[in-house]
VEXLO-6353 format. One line per field, with one value per atom (N, C-alpha, C, CB): chain; atom name; x, y, z. Coordinates in nm, 2 decimals, padded with zeros to 4 digits. Glycine has a CB too. Layout:
N
cadena: c(A:...);
atomo: c(CA:...);
px: c(X:...);
py: c(Y:...);
pz: c(Z:...);
END
This chain:
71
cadena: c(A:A:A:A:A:A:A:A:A:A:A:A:A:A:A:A:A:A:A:A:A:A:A:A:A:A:A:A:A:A:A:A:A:A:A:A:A:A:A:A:A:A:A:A:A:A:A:A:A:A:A:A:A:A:A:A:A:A:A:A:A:A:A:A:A:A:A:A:A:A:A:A:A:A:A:A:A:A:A:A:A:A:A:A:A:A:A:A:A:A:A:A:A:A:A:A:A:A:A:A:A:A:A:A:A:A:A:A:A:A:A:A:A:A:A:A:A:A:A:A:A:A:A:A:A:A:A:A:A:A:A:A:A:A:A:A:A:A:A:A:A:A:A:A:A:A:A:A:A:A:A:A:A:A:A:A:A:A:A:A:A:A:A:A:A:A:A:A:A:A:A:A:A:A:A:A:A:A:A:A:A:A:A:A:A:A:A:A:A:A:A:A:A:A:A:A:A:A:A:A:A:A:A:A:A:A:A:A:A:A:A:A:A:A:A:A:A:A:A:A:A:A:A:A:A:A:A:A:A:A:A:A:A:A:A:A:A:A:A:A:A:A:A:A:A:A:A:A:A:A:A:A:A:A:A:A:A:A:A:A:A:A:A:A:A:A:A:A:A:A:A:A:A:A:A:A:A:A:A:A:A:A:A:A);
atomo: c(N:CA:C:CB:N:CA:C:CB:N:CA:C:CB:N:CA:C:CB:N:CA:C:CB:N:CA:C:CB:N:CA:C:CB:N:CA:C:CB:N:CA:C:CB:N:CA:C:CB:N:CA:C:CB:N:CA:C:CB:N:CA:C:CB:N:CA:C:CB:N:CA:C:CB:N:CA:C:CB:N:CA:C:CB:N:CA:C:CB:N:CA:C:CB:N:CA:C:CB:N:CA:C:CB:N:CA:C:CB:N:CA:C:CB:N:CA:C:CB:N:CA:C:CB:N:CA:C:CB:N:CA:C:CB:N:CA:C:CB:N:CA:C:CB:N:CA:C:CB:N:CA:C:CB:N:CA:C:CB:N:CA:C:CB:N:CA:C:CB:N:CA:C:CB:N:CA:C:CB:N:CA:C:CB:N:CA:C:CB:N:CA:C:CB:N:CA:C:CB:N:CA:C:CB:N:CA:C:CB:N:CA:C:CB:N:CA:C:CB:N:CA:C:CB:N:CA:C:CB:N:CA:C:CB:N:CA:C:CB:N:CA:C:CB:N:CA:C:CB:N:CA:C:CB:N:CA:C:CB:N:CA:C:CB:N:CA:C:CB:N:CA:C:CB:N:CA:C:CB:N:CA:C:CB:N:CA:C:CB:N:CA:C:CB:N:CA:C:CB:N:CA:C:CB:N:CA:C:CB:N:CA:C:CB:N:CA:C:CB:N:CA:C:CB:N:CA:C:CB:N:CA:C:CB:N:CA:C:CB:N:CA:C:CB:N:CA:C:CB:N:CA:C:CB);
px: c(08.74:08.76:08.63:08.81:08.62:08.46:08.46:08.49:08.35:08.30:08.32:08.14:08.34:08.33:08.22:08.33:08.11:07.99:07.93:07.90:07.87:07.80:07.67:07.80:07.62:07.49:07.40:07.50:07.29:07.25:07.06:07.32:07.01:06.87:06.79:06.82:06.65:06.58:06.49:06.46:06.41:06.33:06.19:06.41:06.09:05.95:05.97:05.78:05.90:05.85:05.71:05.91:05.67:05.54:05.48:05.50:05.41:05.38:05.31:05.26:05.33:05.26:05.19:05.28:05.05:04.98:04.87:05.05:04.82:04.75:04.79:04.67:04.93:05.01:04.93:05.23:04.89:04.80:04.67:04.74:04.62:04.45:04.49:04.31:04.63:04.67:04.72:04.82:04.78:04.86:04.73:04.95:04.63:04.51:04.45:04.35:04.41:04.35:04.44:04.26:04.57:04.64:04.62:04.88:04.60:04.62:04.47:04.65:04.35:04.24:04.20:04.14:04.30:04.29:04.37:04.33:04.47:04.54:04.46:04.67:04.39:04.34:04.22:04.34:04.12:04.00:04.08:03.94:04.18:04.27:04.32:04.39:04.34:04.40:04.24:04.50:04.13:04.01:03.97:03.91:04.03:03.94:04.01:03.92:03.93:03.99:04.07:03.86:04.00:04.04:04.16:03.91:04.24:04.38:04.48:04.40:04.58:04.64:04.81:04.61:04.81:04.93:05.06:04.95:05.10:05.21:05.23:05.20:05.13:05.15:05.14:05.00:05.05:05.05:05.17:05.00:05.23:05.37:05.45:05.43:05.49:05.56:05.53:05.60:05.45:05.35:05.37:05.22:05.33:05.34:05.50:05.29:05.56:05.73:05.75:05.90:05.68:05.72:05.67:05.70:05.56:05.47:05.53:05.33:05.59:05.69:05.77:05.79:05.85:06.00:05.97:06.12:05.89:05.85:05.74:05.79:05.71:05.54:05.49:05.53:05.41:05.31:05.38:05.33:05.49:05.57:05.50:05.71:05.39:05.34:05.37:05.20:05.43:05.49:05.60:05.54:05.67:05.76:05.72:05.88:05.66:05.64:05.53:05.59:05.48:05.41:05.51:05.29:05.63:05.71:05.82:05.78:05.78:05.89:05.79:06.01:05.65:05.58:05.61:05.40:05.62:05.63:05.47:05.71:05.52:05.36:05.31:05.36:05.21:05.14:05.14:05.04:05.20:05.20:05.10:05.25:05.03:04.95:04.90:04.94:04.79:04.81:04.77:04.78);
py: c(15.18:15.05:14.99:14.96:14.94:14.86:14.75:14.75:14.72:14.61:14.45:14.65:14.41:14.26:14.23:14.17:14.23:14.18:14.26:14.19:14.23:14.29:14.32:14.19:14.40:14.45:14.38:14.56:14.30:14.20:14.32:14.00:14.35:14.39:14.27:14.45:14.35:14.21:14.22:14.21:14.08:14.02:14.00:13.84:14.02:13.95:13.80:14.00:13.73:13.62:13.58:13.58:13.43:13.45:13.33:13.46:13.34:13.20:13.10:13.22:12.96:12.88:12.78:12.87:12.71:12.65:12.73:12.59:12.65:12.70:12.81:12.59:12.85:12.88:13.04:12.87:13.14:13.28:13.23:13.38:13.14:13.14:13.05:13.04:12.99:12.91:13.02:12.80:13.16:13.31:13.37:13.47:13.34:13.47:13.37:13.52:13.23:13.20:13.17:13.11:13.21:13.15:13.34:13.06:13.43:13.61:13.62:13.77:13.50:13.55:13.50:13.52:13.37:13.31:13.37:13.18:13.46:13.53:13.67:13.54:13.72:13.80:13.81:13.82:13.68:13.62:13.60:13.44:13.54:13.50:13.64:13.40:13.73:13.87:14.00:13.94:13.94:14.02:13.96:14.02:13.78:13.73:13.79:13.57:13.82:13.90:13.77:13.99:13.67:13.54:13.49:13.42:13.52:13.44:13.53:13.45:13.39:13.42:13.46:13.28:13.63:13.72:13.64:13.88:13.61:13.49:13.42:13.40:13.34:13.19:13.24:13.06:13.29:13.40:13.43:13.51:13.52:13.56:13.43:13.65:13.36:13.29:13.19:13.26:13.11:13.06:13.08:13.14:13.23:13.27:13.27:13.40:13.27:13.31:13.17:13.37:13.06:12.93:12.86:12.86:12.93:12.90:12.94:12.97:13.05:13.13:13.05:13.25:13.00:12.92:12.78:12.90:12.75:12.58:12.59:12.50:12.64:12.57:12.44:12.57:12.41:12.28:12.17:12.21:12.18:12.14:12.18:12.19:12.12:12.17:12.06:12.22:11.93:11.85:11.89:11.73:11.97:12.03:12.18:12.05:12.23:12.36:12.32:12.50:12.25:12.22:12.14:12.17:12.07:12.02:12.12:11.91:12.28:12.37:12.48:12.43:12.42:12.52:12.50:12.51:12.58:12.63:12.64:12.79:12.51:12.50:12.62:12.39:12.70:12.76:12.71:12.78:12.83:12.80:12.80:12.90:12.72:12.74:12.84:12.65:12.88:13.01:13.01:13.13);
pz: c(11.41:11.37:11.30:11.49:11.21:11.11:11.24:10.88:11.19:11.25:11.15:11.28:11.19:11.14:11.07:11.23:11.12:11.10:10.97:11.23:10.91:10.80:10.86:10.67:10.80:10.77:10.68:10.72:10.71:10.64:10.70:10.71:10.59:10.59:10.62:10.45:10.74:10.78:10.61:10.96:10.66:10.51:10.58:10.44:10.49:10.57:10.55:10.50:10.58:10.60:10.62:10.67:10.53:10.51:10.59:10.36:10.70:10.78:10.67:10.92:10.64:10.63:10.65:10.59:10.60:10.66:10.70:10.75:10.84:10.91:11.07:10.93:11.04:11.18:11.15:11.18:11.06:11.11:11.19:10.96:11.17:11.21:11.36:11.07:11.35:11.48:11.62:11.42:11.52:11.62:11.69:11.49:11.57:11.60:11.72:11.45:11.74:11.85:11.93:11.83:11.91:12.07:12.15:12.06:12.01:12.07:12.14:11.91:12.10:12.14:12.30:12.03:12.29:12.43:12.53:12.44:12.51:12.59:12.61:12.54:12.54:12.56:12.67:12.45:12.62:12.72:12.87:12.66:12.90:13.02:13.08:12.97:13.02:13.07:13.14:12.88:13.07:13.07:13.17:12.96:13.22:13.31:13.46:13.29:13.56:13.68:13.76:13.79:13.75:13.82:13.73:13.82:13.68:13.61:13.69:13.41:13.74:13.83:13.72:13.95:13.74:13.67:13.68:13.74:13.79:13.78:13.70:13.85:13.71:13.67:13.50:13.76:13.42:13.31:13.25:13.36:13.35:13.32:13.29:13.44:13.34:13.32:13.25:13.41:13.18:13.10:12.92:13.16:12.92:12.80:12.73:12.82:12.82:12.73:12.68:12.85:12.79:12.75:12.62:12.85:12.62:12.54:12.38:12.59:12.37:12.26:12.21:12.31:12.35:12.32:12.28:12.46:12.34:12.34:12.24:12.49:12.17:12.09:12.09:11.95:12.16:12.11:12.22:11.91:12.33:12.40:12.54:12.37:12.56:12.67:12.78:12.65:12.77:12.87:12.95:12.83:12.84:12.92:12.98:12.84:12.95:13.03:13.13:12.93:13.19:13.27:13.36:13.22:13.35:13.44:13.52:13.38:13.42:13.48:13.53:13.36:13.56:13.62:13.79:13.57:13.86:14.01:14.07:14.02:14.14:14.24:14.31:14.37:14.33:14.41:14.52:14.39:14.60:14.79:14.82:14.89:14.98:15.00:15.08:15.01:15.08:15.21:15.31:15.20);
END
């Protein structure tokens, strides 16, 4: 049976503006944060994806951050 869907080839795309020199320092601060022994992998993990989905929306990803227990 075919498929419905067509075959559609991906395309590049070319960032504009200032969003390359905006990728390279959010890749350099993740990077500094990953090198530092003290960044807590958790909170990291969960952080980054939001950071993907939400750009520049950091009111909201800081109201869906999960408090640290105490110990």
């Amino acid at each position: 049976m075919m498929s419905e869907y067509r075959f559609l080839p991906l395309r590049s795309v070319r960032p504009g503006g200032n969003t390359v020199d905006r990728y390279d320092l959010w890749l350099a601060r993740l990077a500094e944060e990953l090198a530092d022994p003290g960044t807590n992998r958790d909170e990291f993990c969960h952080r980054v994806p939001r950071e993907i989905y939400f750009p520049g929306d950091r009111l909201r990803a800081a109201s869906r951050t999960r408090p640290t227990p105490s110990p």
